[in-house]
C-alpha positions, 0 to 999 in steps of 0.5 A, spaced: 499 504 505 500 497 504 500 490 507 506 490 514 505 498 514 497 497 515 498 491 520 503 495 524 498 502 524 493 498 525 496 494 532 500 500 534 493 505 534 489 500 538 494 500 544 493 507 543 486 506 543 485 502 549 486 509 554 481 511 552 476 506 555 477 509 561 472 516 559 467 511 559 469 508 565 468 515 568 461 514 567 462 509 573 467 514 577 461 520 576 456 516 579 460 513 585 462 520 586 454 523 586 452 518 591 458 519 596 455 527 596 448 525 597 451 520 602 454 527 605 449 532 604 444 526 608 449 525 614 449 533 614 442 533 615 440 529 619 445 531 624 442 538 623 435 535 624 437 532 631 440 538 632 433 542 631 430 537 635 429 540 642 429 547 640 425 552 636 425 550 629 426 557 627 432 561 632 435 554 633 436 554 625 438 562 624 444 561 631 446 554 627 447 558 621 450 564 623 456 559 627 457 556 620 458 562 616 458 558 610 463 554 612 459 548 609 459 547 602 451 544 601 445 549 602 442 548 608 434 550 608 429 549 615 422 549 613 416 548 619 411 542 618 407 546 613 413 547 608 414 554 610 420 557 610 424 559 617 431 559 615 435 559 610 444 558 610 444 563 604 444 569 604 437 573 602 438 576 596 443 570 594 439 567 587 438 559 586 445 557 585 446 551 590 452 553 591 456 557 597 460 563 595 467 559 597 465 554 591 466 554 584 460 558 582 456 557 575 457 561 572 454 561 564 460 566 561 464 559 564 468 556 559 467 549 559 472 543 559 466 539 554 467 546 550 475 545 548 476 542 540 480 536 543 475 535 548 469 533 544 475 529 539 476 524 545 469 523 547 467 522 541 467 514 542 463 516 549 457 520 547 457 515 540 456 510 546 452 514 551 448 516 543 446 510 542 445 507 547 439 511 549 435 508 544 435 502 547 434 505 555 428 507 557 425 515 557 428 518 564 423 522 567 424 529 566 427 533 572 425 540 574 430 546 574 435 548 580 431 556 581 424 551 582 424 554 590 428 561 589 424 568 591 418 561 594 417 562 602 413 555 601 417 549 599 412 544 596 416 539 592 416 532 593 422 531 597 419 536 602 412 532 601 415 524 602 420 529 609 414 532 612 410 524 611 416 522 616 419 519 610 426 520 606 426 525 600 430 526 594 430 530 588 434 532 582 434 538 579 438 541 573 441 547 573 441 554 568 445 553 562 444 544 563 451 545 565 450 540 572 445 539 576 443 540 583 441 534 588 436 535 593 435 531 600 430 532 604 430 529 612 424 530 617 425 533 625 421 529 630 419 531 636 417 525 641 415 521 635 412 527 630 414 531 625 415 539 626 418 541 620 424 539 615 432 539 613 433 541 606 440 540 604 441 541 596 448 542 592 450 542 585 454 537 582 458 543 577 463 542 582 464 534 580 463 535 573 468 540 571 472 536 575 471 529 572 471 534 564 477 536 566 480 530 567 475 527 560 480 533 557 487 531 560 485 523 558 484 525 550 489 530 550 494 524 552 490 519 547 491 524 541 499 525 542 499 517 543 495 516 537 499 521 533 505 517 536 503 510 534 502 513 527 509 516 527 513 510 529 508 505 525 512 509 519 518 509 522 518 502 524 514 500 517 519 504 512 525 499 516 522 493 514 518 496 507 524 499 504 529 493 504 524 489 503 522 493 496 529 493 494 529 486 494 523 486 490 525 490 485 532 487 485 528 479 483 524 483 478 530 485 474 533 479 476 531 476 469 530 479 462 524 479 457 527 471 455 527 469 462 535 469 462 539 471 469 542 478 467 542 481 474 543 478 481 541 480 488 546 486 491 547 484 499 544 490 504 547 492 510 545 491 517 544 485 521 537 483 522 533 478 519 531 482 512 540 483 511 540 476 512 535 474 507 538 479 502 545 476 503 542 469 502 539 471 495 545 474 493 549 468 494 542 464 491 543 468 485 551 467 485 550 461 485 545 461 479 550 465 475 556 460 476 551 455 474 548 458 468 555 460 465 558 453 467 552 450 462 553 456 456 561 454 456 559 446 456 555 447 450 560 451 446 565 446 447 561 441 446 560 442 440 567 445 438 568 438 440 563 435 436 565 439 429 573 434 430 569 427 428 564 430 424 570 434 420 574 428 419 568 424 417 568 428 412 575 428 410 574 421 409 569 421 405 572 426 401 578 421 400 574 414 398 570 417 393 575 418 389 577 411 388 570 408 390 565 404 386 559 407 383 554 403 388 559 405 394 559 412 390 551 413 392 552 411 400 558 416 400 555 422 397 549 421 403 555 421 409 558 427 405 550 431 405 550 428 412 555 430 415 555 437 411 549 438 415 551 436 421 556 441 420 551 447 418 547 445 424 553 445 429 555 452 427 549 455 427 548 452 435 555 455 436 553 463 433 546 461 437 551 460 444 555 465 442 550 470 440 546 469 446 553 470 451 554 477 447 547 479 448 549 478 456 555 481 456 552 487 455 557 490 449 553 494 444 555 501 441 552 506 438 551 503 430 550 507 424 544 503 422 545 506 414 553 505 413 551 497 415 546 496 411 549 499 405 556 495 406 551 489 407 548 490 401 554 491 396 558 484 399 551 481 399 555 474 395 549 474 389 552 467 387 547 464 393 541 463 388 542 467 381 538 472 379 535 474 386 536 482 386 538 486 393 535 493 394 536 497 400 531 503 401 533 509 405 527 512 407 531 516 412 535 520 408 529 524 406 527 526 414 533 527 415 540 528 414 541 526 420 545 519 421 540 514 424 543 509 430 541 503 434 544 501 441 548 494 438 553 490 437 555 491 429 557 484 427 550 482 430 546 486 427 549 485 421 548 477 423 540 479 423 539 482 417 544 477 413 539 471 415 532 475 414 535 476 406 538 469 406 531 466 408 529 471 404 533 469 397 531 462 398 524 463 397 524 468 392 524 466 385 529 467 379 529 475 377 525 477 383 528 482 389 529 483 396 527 489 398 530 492 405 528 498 407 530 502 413 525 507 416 524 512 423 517 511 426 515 517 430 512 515 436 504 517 437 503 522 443 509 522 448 511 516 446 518 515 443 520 513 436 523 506 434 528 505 427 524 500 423 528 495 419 524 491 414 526 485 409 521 485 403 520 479 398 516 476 393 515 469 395 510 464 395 509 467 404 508 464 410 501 460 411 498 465 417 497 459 422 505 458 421 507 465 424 508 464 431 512 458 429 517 461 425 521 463 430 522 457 433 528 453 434 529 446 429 522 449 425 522 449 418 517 450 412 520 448 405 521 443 401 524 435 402 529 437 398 531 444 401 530 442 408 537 438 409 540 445 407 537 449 412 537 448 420 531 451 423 536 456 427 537 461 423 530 466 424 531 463 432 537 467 432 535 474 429 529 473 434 534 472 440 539 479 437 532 484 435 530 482 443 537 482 446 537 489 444 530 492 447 526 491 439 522 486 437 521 483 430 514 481 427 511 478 420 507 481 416 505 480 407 508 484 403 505 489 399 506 486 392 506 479 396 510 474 399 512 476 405 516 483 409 519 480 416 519 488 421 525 489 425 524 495 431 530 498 435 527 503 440 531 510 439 
């Protein structure tokens, strides 16, 4: 997942996120909800207690109970000034549950909101919060379990204690299976200004839990439906941007081969926002590009078609006037002949270089019978260029396979290629010596493919180790002062713009018996 898809998940997922600091508000509302049912159990039980006031504690108690016939959802208890027993709102046999039987009973076969899969998932962050901060809050007294009077006839806790002193009292306890707890309040009953018993009022707070789980339950399943949509729409909203944008990406990196030369441009998109706008800009960027490129590719070939008319007239006259000059004049026209030969071989050999490169990208290329070319090449090869030079042509192929051997290129500069190696090479090569030109296939290692391998062998003086990366610089040359002025400097520039051109690459190596072997490899 990268950067915009991150971005937005990460925004997206923190909006969903936010709901979810309501189950810590909760915590908030439980207490407050707590509070309001001691408040209540207190109100009961002082009206209880005032009732109770002026009448025998123990029939008062037993006539108010029979007419409340469980009417209330508190436990309503009356002991004397001793903390024993007279009345109790629940029924003898009934256990300690806190609760009447027309409220939720606490059951422990009761399945729990708290124990649904997507209930402990959503109040991960609550009980992570809860967790940690109980090592910086001080230890809570513990409290005793909800059964602490069942089957008792004297109630002794210290709610009982602080209610016979005249005096309010409170006490929590927790319930059977810790589901809950059970909140107890206990208010005197005065008698001209005297203490004659109590009014226990207990409850348990299951009923207000399982609420408050309930809803805990409802909030976390809302929050993983919302986190489940954010991440969907993240997606779909990433992939609108992401995808053009990766088009884009993969047309600018196409847009220029190896040589760093426009061969593509920019393909528009569809649509109307802002990454369609951006694709349409490129692709009159690139447009323009393109008209500009080729506008300086046909001004350079014109340039020098024109060049060549002055030069070719130069050397017309000069022609003329060496067959009336004298011997001094002779001498000067002899160096405007040499001269203007060069400007000439340096003029066509920039015209093959513009050329080579508009082929190249055109894109015409055909399948080649790599063989055929190269023994045509060797039998037209003109052996007047240096006498004595012998060409060999080895075809290492014809033992693998009979099986014709083809490279994707144009024919003509292929053979263009192969033609400068063996004019260099001959022209380094001493008399009686041979170039050899050796057509081989390399299999490639592993699941790697092959390449067709094309090598030009000769027996020259080589190339100094530190000039190896120079050869194929355009105008560079290595040779003798009076060799140079027959030499331009672009001929192994251009192999190396028509063996890339075509996918291969070219490179130096010595030769075997000395003198240099130039390797050319076309992929299969």
């Amino acid at each position: 997942m990268k950067g915009l898809t991150a971005r937005l998940l990460i925004f997206n997922l923190l909006l969903a996120v936010f709901p979810i600091g309501a189950i810590l508000f909760l915590g908030t509302y439980e207490i407050q909800l707590l509070e309001s049912q001691e408040r209540a159990m207190v109100q009961q039980g002082r009206i209880l207690a005032s009732a109770l006031a002026g009448h025998d504690l123990k029939e008062e108690a037993h006539s108010i109970f029979e007419r409340l016939r469980e009417r209330t959802d508190a436990r309503l208890r009356v002991v004397d000034e001793n903390g024993l027993l007279l009345a109790d709102s629940a029924k003898p046999e009934s256990d300690e549950r806190e609760t009447s039987s027309n409220t939720i009973q606490e059951n422990p076969e009761t399945s729990y909101p708290e124990e649904n899969v997507i209930y402990r998932i959503g109040a991960l962050p609550t009980r992570t919060y809860k967790t940690l901060s109980g090592y910086i809050k001080p230890p809570q007294t513990p409290t005793g379990i909800s059964e602490y009077y069942s089957g008792r006839d004297i109630l002794d806790g210290p709610e009982i204690t602080s209610a016979l002193n005249g005096r309010y009292g409170a006490a929590t306890r927790i319930s059977r299976g810790q589901k809950s707890v059970t909140l107890y309040s206990a208010i005197p009953v005065f008698r001209e200004d005297k203490v004659i018993g109590a009014v226990l009022v207990s409850r348990s707070t299951f009923s207000i839990l399982s609420d408050l789980y309930q809803l805990r339950l409802n909030i976390a399943i809302i929050f993983l439906f919302s986190v489940g949509a954010a991440v969907i729409l993240s997606i779909l909203l990433a992939r609108t941007v992401t995808v053009p944008v990766g088009r884009l990406r993969d047309q600018a990196e196409s847009i220029l081969d190896e040589k760093g030369k426009l061969q593509a441009g920019f393909k528009p998109l569809a649509g109307k926002d802002e990454v369609a706008d951006l694709s349409r800009a490129l692709f009159r960027l690139s447009s323009r590009l393109q008209q500009r490129t080729d506008h300086m590719e046909s001004f350079m070939a014109d340039l020098v078609h024109e060049m060549k008319n002055p030069v070719a007239g130069i050397l017309s006259a000069s022609e003329l006037a060496e067959q009336t000059a004298e011997r001094e004049t002779l001498r000067f026209l002899e160096v405007i002949d040499r001269e203007g030969r060069r400007i000439q071989r340096l003029l066509d050999d920039l015209r093959e270089l513009i050329s080579v490169d508009i082929r190249l990208n055109r894109g015409e290329r055909e399948k080649v019978d790599t063989g055929t070319i190269l023994r045509n090449l060797v039998s037209a090869y003109p052996h007047h260029r240096k006498a004595g030079v012998e060409i060999v042509f080895i075809d290492a192929t014809e033992k693998e396979s009979k099986d014709k051997v083809y490279i994707a290129a144009d024919p003509d500069r292929l053979a263009q290629a192969v033609l400068n190696l063996v004019d260099n090479a001959v022209s380094f090569s001493p008399e009686k010596a041979s170039v050899e030109i050796k057509l081989e296939k390399i299999a490639g290692e592993k699941n790697a493919k092959g390449c067709i391998q094309i090598s030009i062998a000769d027996r020259g003086p080589g190339i100094p180790g530190d000039a190896t990366d120079k050869v194929f610089e355009r105008w560079y040359t290595d040779r003798p002062d009076e060799e140079t002025s027959d030499h331009t400097g672009l001929g192994l520039a251009i192999v190396k713009g028509i063996v890339e051109g075509y996918g291969g690459r070219i490179s130096i190596t010595p030769g075997e018996g000395g003198g240099t072997m130039f390797l050319m490899e076309f992929p299969e």
